[in-house]
N, CA, C and O atoms as a GROMACS GRO file, in nm:
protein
  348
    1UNK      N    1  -0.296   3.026  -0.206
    1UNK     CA    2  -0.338   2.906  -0.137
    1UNK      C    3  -0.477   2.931  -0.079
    1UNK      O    4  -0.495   3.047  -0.040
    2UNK      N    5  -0.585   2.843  -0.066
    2UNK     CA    6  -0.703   2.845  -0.018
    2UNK      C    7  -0.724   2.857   0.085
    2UNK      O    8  -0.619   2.877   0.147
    3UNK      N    9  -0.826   2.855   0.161
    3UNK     CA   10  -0.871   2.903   0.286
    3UNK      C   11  -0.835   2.751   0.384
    3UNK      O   12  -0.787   2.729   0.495
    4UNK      N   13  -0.882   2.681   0.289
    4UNK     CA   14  -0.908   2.534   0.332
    4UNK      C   15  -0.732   2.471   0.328
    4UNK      O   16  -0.672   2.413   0.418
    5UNK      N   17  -0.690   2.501   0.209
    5UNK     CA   18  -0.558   2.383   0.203
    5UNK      C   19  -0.468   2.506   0.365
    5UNK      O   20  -0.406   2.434   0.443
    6UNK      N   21  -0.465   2.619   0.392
    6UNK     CA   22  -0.396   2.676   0.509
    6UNK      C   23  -0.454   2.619   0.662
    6UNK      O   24  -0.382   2.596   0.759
    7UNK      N   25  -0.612   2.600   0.656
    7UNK     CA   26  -0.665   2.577   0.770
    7UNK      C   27  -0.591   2.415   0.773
    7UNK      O   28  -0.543   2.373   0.878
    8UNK      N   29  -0.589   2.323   0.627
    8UNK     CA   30  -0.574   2.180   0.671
    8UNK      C   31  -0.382   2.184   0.700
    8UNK      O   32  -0.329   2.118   0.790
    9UNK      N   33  -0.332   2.239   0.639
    9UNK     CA   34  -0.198   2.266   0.704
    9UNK      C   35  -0.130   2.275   0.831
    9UNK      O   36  -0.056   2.200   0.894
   10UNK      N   37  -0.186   2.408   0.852
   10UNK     CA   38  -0.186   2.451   0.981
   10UNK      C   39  -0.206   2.304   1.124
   10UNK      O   40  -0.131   2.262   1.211
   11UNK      N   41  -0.288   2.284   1.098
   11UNK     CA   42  -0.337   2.176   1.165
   11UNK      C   43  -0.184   2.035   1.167
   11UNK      O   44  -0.112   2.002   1.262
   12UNK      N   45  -0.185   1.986   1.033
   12UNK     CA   46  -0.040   1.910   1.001
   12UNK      C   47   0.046   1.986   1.063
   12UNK      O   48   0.060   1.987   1.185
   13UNK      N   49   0.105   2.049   0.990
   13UNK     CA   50   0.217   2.067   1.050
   13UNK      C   51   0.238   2.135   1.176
   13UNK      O   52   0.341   2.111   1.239
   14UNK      N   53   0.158   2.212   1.217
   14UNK     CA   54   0.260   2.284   1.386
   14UNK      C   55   0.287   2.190   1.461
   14UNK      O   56   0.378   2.213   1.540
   15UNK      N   57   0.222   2.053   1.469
   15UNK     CA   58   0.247   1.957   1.600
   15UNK      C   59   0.431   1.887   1.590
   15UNK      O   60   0.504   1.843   1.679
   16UNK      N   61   0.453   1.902   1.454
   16UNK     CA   62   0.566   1.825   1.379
   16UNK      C   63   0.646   1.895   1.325
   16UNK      O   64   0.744   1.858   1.260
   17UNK      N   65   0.594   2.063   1.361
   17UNK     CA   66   0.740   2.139   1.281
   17UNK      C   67   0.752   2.110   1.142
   17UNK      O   68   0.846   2.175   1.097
   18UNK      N   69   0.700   2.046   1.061
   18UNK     CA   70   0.718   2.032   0.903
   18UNK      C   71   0.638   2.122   0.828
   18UNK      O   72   0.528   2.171   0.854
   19UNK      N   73   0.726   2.136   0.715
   19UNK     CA   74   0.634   2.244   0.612
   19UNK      C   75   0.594   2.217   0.504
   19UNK      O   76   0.646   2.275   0.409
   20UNK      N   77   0.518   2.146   0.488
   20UNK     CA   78   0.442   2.032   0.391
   20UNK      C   79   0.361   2.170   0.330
   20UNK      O   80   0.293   2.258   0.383
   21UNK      N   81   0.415   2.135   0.156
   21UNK     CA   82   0.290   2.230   0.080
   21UNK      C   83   0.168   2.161   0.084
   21UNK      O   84   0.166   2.051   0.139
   22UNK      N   85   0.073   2.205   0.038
   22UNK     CA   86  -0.077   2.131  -0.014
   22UNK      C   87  -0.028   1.994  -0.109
   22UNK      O   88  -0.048   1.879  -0.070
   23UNK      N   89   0.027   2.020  -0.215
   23UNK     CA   90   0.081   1.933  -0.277
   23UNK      C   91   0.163   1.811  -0.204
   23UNK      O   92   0.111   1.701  -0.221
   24UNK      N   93   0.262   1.812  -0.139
   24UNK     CA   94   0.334   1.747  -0.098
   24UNK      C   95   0.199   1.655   0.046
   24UNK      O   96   0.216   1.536   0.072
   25UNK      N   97   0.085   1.736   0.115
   25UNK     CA   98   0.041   1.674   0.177
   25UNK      C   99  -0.026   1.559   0.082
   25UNK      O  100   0.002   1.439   0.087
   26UNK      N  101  -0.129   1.628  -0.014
   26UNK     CA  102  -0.174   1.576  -0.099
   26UNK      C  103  -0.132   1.459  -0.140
   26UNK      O  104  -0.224   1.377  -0.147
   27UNK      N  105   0.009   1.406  -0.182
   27UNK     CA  106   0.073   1.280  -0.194
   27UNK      C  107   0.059   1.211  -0.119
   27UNK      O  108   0.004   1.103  -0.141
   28UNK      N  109   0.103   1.247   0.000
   28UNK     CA  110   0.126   1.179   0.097
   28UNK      C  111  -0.055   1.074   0.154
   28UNK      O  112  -0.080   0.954   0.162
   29UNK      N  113  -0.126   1.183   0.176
   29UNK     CA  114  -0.258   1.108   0.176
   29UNK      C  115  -0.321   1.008   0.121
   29UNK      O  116  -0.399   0.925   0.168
   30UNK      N  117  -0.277   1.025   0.010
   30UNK     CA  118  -0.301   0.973  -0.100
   30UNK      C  119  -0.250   0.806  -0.191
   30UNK      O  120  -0.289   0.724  -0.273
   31UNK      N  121  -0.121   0.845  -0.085
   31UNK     CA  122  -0.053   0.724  -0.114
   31UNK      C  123  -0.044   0.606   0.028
   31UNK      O  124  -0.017   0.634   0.145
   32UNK      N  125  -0.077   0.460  -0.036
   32UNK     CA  126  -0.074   0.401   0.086
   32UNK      C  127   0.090   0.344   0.154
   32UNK      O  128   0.104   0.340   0.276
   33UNK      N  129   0.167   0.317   0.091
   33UNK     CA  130   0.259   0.347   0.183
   33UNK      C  131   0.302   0.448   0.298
   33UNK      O  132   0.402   0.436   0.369
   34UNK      N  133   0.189   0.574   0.304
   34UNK     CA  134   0.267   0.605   0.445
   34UNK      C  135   0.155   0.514   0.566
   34UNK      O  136   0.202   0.518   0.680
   35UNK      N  137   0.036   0.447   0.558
   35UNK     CA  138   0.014   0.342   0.649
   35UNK      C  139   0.166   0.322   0.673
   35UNK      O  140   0.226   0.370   0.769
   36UNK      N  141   0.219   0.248   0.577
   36UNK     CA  142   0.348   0.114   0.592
   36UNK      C  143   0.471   0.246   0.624
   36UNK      O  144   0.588   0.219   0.595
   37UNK      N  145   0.455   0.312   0.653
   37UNK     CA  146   0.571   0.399   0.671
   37UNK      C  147   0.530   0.489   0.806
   37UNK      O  148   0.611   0.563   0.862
   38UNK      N  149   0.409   0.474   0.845
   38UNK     CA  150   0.356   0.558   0.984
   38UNK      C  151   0.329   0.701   0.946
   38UNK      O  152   0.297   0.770   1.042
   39UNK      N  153   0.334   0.762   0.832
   39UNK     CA  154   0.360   0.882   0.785
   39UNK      C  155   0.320   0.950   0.923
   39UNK      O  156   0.211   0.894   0.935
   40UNK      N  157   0.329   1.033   1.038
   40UNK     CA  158   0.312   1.147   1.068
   40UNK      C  159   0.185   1.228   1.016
   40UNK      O  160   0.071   1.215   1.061
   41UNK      N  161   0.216   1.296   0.935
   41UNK     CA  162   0.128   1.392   0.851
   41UNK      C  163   0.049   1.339   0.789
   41UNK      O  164  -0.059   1.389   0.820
   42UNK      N  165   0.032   1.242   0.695
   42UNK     CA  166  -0.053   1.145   0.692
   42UNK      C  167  -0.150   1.143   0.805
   42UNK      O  168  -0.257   1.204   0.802
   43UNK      N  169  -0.114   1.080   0.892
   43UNK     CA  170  -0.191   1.017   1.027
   43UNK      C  171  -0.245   1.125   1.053
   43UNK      O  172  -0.366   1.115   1.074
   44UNK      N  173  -0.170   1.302   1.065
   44UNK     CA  174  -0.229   1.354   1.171
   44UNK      C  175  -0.356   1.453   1.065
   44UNK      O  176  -0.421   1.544   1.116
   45UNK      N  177  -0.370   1.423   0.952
   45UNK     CA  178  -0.435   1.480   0.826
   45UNK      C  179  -0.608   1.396   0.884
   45UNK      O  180  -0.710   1.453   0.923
   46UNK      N  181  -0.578   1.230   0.864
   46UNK     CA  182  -0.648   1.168   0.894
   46UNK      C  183  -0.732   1.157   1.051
   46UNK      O  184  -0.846   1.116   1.071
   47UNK      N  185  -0.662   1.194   1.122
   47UNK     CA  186  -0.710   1.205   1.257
   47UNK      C  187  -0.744   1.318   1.377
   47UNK      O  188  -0.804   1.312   1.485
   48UNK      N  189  -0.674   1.428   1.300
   48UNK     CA  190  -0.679   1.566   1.381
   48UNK      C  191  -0.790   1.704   1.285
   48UNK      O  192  -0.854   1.797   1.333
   49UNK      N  193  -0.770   1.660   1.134
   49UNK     CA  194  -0.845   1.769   1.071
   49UNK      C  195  -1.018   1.720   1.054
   49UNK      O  196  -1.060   1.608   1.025
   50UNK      N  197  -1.057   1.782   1.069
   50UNK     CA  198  -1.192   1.818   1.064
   50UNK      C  199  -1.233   1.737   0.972
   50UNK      O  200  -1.154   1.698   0.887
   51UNK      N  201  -1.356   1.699   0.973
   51UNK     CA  202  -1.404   1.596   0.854
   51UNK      C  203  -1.446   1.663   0.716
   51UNK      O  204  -1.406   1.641   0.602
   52UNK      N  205  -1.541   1.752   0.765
   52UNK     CA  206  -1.531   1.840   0.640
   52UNK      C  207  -1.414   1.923   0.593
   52UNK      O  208  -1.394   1.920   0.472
   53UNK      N  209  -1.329   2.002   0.672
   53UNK     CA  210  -1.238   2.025   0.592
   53UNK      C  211  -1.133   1.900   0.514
   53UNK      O  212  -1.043   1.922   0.433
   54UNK      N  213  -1.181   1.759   0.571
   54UNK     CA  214  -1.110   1.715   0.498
   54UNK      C  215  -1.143   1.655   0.371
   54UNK      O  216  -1.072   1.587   0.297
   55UNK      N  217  -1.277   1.697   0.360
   55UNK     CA  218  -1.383   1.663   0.222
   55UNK      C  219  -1.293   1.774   0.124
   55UNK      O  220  -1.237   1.765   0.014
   56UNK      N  221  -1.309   1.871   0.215
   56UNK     CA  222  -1.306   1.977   0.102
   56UNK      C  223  -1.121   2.018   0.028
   56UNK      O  224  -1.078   2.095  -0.058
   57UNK      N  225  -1.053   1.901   0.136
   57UNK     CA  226  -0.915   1.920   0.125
   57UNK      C  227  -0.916   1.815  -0.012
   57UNK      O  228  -0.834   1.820  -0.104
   58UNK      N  229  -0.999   1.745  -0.004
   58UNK     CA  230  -0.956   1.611  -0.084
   58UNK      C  231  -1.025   1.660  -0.239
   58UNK      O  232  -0.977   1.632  -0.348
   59UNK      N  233  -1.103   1.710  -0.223
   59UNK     CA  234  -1.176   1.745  -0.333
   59UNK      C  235  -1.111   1.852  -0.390
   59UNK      O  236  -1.074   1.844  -0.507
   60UNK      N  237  -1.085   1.986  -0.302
   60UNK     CA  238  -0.968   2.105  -0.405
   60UNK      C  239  -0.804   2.006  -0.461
   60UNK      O  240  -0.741   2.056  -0.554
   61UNK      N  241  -0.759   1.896  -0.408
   61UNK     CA  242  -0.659   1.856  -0.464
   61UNK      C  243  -0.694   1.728  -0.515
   61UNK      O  244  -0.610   1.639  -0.501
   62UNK      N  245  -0.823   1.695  -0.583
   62UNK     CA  246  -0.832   1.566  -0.672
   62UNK      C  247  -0.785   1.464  -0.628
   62UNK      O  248  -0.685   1.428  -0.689
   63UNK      N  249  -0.821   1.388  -0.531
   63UNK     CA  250  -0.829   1.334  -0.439
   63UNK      C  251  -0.945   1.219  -0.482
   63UNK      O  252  -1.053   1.276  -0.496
   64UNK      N  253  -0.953   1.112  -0.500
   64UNK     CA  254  -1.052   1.007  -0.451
   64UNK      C  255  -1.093   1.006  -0.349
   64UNK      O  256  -1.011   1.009  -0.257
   65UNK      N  257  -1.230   1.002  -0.319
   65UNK     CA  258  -1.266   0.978  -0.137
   65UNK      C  259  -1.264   0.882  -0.150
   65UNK      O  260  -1.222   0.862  -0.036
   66UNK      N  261  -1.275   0.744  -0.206
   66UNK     CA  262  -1.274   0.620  -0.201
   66UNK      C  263  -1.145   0.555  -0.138
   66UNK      O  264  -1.144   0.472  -0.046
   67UNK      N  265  -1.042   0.605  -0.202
   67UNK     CA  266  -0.929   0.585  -0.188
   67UNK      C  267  -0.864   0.663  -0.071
   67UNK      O  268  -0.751   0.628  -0.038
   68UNK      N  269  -0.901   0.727  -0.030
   68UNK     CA  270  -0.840   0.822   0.061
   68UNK      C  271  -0.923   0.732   0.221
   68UNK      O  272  -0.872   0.694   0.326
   69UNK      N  273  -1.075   0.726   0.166
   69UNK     CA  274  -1.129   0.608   0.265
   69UNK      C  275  -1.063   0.530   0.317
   69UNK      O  276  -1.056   0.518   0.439
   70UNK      N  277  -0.988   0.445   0.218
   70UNK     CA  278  -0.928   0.327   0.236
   70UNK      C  279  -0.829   0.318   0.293
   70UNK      O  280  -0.790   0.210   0.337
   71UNK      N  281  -0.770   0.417   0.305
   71UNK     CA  282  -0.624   0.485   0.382
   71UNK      C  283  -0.663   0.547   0.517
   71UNK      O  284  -0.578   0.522   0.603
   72UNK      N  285  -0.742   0.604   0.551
   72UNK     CA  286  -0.835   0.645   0.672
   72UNK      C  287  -0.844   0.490   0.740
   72UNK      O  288  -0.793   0.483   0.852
   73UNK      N  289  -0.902   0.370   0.688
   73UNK     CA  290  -0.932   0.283   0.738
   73UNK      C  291  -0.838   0.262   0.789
   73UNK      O  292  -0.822   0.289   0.908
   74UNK      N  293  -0.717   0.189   0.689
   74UNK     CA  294  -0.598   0.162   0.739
   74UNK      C  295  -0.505   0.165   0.859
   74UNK      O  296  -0.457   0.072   0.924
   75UNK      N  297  -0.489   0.339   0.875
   75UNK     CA  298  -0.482   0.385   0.952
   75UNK      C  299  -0.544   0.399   1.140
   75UNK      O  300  -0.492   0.410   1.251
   76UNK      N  301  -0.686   0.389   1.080
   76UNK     CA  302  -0.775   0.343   1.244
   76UNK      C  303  -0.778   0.206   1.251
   76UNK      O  304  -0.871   0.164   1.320
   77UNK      N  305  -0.711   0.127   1.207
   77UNK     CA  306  -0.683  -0.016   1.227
   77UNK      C  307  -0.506  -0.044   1.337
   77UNK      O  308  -0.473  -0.117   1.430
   78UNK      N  309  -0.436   0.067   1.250
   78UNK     CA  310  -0.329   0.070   1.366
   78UNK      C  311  -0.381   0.139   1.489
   78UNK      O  312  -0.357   0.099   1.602
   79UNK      N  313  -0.461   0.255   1.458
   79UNK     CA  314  -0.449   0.350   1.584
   79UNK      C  315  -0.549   0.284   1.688
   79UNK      O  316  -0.518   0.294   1.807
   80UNK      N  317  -0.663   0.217   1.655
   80UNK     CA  318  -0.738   0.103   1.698
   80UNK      C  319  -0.870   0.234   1.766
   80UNK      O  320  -0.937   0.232   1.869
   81UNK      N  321  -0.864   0.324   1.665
   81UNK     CA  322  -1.010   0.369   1.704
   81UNK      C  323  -1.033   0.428   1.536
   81UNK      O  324  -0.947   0.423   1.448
   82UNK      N  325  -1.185   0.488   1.523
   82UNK     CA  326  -1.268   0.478   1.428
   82UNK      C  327  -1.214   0.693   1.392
   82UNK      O  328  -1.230   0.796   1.459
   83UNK      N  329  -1.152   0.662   1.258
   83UNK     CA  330  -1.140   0.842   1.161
   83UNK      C  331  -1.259   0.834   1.089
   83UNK      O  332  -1.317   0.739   1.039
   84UNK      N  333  -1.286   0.974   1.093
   84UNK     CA  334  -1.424   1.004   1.020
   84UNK      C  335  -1.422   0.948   0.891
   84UNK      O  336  -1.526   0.894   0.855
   85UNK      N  337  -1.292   0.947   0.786
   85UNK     CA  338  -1.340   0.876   0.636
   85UNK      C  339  -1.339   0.785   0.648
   85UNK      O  340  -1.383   0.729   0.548
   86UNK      N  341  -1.290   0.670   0.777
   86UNK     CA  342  -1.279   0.519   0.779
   86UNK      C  343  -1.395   0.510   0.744
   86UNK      O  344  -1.409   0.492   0.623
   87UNK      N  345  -1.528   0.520   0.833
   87UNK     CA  346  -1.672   0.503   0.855
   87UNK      C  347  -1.743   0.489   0.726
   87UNK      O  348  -1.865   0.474   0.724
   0.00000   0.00000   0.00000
């Protein structure tokens, strides 16, 4: 596992006790139902990790930033403040 997918982990999961692989975060980001589902890990991917590590999270797991944008947005629309990929 990379330097980056442990640092963006780490971050997910200790607040929530879950043990989300890279992969399994990876989905989750990725997909917009967890907006519609509140995902947790999702949210806390989008709002607690670092902006660049989350460039570099999105990019080692093939990731759209476009799309991952759009889910960032989403997201600071419930939380009602501004995530670095919303912008």
């Amino acid at each position: 596992m990379s330097s980056v997918a442990i640092k963006v982990l780490s971050t997910v999961n200790a607040p929530y006790g879950t043990n989300l692989s890279a992969e399994q975060l990876a989905a989750k980001i990725s997909d917009p139902a967890s907006v519609e589902n509140f995902d947790p890990s999702a949210f806390s991917f989008y709002s607690e990790v670092d902006e660049g590590l989350q460039n570099s999270f999105l990019s080692e797991m093939h990731i759209d930033r476009s799309e991952a944008a759009e889910i960032a947005r989403k997201f600071s629309a419930l939380a009602g403040y501004s995530m670095a990929l919303a912008a």
